[in-house]
N, C-alpha and C positions, 0 to 999 in steps of 0.2 A: 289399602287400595293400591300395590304394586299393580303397575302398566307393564304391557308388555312392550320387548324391544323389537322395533323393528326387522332387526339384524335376526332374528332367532322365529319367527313368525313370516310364513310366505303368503301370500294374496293369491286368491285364487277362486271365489263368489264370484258368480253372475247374478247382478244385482235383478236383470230380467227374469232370471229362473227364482230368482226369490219372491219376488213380488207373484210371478203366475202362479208360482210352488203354492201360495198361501189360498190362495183361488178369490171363487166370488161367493163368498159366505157358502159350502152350500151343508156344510152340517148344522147350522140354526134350526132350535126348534122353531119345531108348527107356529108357537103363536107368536115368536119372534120375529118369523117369516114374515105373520102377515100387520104385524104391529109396522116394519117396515115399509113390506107396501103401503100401508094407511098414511103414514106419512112424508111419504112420496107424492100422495094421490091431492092436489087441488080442491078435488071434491069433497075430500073425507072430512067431517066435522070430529069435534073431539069428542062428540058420543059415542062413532064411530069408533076412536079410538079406544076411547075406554070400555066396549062391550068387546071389543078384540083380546084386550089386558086383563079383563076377567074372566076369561077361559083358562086363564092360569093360574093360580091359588097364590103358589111362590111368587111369581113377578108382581101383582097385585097387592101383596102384603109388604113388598121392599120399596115398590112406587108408593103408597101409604105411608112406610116407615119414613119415605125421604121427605115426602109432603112435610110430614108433621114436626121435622127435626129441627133443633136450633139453628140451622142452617141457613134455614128458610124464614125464621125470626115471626113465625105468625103465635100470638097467642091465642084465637081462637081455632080448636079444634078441626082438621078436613074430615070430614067422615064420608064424604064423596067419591068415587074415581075419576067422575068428568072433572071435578073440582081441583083434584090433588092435578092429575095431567096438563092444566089448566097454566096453573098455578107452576110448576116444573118447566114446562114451554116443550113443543112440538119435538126440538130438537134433541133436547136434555132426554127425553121419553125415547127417542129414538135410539140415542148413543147407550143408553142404560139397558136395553133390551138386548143391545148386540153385546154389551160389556158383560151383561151376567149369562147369555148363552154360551159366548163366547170364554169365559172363565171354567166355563163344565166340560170342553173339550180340548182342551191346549195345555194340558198338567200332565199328559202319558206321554210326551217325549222322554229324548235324552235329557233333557233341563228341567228344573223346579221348575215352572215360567210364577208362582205365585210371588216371586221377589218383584216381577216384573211389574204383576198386577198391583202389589203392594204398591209399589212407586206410583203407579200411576194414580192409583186412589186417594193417593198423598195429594201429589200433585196437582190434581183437581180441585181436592178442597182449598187448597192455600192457595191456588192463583184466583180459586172465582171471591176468597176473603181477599186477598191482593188489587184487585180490579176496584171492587167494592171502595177500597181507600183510593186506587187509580183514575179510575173511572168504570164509572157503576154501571155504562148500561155496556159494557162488556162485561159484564161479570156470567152471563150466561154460557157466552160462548168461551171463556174461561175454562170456566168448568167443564165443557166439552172437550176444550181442547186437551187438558188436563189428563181427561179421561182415554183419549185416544193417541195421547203422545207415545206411545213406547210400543205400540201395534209393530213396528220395524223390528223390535227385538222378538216379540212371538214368533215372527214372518221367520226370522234366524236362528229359532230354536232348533231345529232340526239341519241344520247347516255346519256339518264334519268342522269346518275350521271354525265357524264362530264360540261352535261348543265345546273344542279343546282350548283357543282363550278364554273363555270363562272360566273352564274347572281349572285350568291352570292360573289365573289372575283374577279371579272374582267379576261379581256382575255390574262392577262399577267404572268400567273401561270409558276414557274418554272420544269425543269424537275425532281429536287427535288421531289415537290409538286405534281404532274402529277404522281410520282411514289406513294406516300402518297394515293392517290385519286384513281386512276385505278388500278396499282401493275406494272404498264408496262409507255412507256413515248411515244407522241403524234409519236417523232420521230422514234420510231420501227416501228410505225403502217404507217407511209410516207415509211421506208426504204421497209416492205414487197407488199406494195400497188407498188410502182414500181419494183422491183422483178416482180408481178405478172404482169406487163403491159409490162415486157423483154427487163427493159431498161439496160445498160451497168450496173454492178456490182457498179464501181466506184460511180456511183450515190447513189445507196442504203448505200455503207460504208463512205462516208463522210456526211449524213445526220444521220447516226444513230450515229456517232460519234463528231456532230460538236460544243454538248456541252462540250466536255472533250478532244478535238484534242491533239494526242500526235504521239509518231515516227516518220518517215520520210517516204519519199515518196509520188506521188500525192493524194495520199487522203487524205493525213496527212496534207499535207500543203493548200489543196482546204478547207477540214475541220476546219482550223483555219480561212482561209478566211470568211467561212461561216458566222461559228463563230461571228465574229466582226461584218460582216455585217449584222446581226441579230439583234445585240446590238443597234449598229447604227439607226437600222431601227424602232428598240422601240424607243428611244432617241425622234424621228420623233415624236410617234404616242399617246404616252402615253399626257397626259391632267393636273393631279394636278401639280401643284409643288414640292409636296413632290416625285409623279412618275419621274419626271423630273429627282429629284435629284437622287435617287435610282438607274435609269437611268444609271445617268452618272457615278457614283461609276461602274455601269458593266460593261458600255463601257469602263472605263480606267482600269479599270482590266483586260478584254479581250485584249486589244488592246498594251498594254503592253506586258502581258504573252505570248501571241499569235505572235503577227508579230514586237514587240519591237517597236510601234510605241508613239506616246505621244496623250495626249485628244487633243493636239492644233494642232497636225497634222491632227486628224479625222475632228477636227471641219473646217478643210478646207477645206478638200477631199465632206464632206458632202456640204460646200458652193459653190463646184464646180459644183456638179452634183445634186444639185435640182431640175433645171428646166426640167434634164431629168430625176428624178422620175413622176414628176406630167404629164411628159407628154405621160408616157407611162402608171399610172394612169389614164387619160383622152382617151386612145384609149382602156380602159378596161371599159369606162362609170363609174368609179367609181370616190369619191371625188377625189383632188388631197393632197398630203402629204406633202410635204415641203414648201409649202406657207409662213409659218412662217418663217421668218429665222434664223439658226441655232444660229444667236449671241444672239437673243432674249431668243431662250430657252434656254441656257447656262447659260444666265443673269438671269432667273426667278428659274435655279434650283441651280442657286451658290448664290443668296439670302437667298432661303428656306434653303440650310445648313448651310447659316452664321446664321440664325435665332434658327437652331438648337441647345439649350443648354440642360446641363447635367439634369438640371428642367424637360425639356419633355421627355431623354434618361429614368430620372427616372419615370417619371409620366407614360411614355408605362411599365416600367417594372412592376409596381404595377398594371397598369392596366391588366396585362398579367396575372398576379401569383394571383392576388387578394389573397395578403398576409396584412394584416393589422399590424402586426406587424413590417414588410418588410414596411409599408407606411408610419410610425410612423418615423421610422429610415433615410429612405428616405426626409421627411420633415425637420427635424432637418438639416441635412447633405447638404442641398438647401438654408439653410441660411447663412451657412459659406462661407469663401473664397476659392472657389474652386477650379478654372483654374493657370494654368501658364502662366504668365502674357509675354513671351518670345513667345511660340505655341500654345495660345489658350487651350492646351488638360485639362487635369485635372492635378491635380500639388497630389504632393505626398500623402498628407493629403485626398485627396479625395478618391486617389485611396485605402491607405490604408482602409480606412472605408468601400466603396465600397466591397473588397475583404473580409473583415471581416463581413460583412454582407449576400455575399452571402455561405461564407462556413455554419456559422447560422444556414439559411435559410434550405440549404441541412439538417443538421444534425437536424433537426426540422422535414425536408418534403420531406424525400429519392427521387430521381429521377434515370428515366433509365439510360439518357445520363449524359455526364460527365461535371465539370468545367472545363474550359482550361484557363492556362496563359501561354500569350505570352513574353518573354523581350526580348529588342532589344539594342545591345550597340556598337554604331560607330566603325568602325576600325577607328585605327589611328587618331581619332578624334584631339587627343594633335600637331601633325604635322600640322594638318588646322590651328590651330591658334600661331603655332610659325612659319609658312611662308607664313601666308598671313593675320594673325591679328585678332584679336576678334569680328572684325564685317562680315567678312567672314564668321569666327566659326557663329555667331549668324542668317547669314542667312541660310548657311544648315543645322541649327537644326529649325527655324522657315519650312525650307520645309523638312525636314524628319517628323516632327508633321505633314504637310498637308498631306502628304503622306500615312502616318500611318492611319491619321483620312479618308482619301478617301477609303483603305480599311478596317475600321472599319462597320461591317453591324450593325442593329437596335438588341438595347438591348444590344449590347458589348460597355465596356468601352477603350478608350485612354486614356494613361497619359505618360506625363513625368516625371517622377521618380526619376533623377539625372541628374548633367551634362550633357553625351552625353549619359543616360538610358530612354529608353522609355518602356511600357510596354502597353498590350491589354487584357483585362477579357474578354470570353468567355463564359456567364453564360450555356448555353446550346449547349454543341458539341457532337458528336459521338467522341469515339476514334480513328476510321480510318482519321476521317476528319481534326485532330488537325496539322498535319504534313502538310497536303494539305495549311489550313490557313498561317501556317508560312510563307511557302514557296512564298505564292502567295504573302504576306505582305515585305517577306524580298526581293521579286523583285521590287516590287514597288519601293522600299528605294532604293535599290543597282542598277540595271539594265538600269539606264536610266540618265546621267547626271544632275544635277541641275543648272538651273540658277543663277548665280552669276553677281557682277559688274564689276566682271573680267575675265566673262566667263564661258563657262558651266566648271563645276566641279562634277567628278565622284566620291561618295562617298560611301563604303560600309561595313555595317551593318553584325554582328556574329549572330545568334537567338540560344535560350533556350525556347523552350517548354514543360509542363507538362501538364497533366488533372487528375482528380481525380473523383470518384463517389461518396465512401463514407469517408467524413473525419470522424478524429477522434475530441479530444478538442485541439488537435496541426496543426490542419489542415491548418490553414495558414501557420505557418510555416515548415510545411511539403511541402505543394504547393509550397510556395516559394526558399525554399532551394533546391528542386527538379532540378526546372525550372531555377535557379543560375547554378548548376552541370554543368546543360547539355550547358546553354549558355557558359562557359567556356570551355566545352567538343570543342565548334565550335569554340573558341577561338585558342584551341591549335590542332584540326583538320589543319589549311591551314584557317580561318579566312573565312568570306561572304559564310556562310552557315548555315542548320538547321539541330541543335540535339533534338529531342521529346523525352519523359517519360513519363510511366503512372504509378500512384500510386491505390491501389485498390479503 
């Protein structure tokens, strides 16, 4: 899943000409057409509707197949059309009429769009199963939502620049990177494409927000759903190992942050309702998606990160900066003793060099954005091992390290740094986004109990954050001491939370 860089990709989409470019449905078949208006229409009853849906053989027998699917959870047989449409809800009939018309004419671009379709077929089923454990009576509109979230990407298949980011970086570009690339993100252009088709509001605002779901309320909370099952649904569809892994770093950050759930809880939600992605997959003619099963890809993408060492963390950073100086240092720094031998992460010695290398670099080769360091230090850490022993202590600092490193993205480093200190470098962050990281990092750590042999055990973590643009020749220890302040600042705050700083 390489992104692309900003610096090598120019903007240049009018999000207007996408959105009209896509029109107002007007290649829908006939009975699509008028399935829509029925459901439009106040008046129209669902006999109405169902003597419309039986003018079509195919749509008739995919509405049936969905009626009757485990999805639906009915053991008595539908053999009805009013019945099955009934039973599916106005809306769901509505969206599925325009999803499988609309599947038969959006495949002869420049782009596969079936990857698209695939995700979203994903992602349907696992948010309206997500809801369900969320809250059930959104599960309908789940599913909807699910169905129609990735409309923005269809809208951009036919859009010169969007479609040389893809063939060149694959179809899993973030909305980061979609902002990078166009100035605007796939999901605006879903949220006004619906708008203009008069669907309920609620749709449009939990698609344009369901990579960043925050407040309360049903959008807010349909929005986190989204969210996950989004994640989830790449999880599914994404190919290397290294995608895999990346993957699931997102899914366990979403799914955490989002609905406080754990990766082991997704990975069974996802092993429940496989068979009814591929099956609604298969009534859309396309491949099916979760054929593999989820232990497998979990297995080949928790391999690829054990395989991941600071060797390759460094080898992409040199690769990235094509700094030779930076690669020189870098080698040297690869044949020492690196890691801590307790968490895997990097042990003090590394990070120190690491951090002195990249202030260096800066004061060598100015950049826009900024350095970030993160430190992280246990609450109460000395209480874990005076009431319940040191191998306790040593199991939740072995999973506060995993933790830490599952939210470590590519190119940042992990380390453990002291006792119960952990720290994270951020060679390239904005300064808006440095408080974001923490936050997202010290939930990981703190929000979600640890497994123990004596049970889950809630432990939680103070944070200190700094960034910096331009050091001086004190710049580590400016960074540093910064970033100490403020983690004390959350110390004597009320404890399990984040103080940020920036230095010029």
């Amino acid at each position: 899943m390489e992104q692309p860089n900003a610096s090598t990709i120019k903007t240049g989409a009018d999000i207007d000409n996408v959105v009209s470019g896509f029109g107002d449905l007007p290649t829908l078949a006939p009975v699509a057409m008028e399935v829509v208006r029925l459901a439009d229409n106040e008046d129209a009853s669902m006999a109405d509707l169902a003597a419309a849906i039986g003018a079509d053989p195919g749509l008739t027998a995919r509405l049936m197949r969905l009626a009757n699917s485990a999805m639906y959870g009915h053991t008595k047989e539908v053999t009805n059309l009013t019945r099955a449409t009934t039973l599916l809800g106005l809306r769901t009939v509505k969206m599925l009429s325009l999803g499988f018309s609309l599947v038969g004419n959006l495949n002869d671009g420049p782009l596969d769009t079936s990857i698209i379709w695939r995700r979203s077929l994903a992602t349907s089923v696992l948010a309206r199963r997500l809801s369900e454990e969320h809250d059930r009576r959104q599960a309908d509109d789940a599913f909807v939502a699910g169905l129609l979230s990735n409309i923005g990407k269809l809208a951009l298949a036919n859009e010169a620049i969007y479609v040389n980011a893809v063939n060149e970086f694959g179809p899993w570009m973030t909305v980061g990177h979609e902002l990078d690339v166009l100035g605007f993100t796939s999901d605006e252009v879903t949220a006004r494409i619906l708008a203009m088709w008069g669907l309920p509001d609620l749709m449009s605002e939990v698609i344009r927000h369901r990579s960043e779901p925050s407040g309360e309320g049903p959008a807010a909370s349909l929005a986190a759903v989204l969210g996950v099952a989004d994640a989830a649904a790449t999880l599914l569809l994404v190919e290397s190992d290294q995608a895999k892994a990346e993957a699931v770093n997102v899914l366990g950050m979403a799914a955490a942050t989002h609905l406080g759930l754990t990766i082991g809880q997704i990975e069974e939600l996802i092993d429940e309702v496989g068979p009814d992605i591929d099956d609604i997959a298969t009534m859309f003619d396309l491949e099916v998606i979760a054929a593999t099963p989820i232990s497998e890809i979990m297995m080949s993408a928790q391999a690829h990160m054990a395989r991941l060492s600071l060797d390759m963390v460094w080898a992409l950073s040199h690769e990235q900066q094509r700094n030779e100086e930076l690669a020189s240092d870098n080698e040297r720094l690869s044949a020492q003793a690196s890691t801590d031998g307790l968490t895997g992460l990097a042990n003090r010695r590394t990070f120190d060099a690491y951090l002195e290398n990249q202030i260096e670099g800066r004061r060598r080769q100015p950049r826009s954005n900024y350095l970030g360091l993160i430190l992280f230090d246990l609450d109460h850490f000395k209480s874990v091992n005076d009431n319940f022993g040191h191998g306790i202590g040593d199991e939740v600092l072995r999973s506060t390290g995993a933790r830490i490193q599952q939210g470590t993205r590519r190119g940042e480093l992990s380390a453990r740094i002291g006792g119960e200190e952990f720290a994270v470098v951020l060679p390239d962050v904005a300064r808006e986004e440095l408080t974001l990281a923490a936050e997202r990092l010290r939930a990981l750590v703190s929000d979600v109990p640890m497994d123990t042999v004596i049970g889950p055990l809630l432990v939680t973590t103070s944070v200190g954050a700094c960034c910096i643009s331009k050091p001086g020749p004190n710049g580590v220890s400016d960074l540093y001491t910064t970033a100490d302040a403020a983690l004390y600042a959350s110390k004597d705050g009320g404890r399990n939370r984040v103080t940020a700083r920036a230095l010029p």
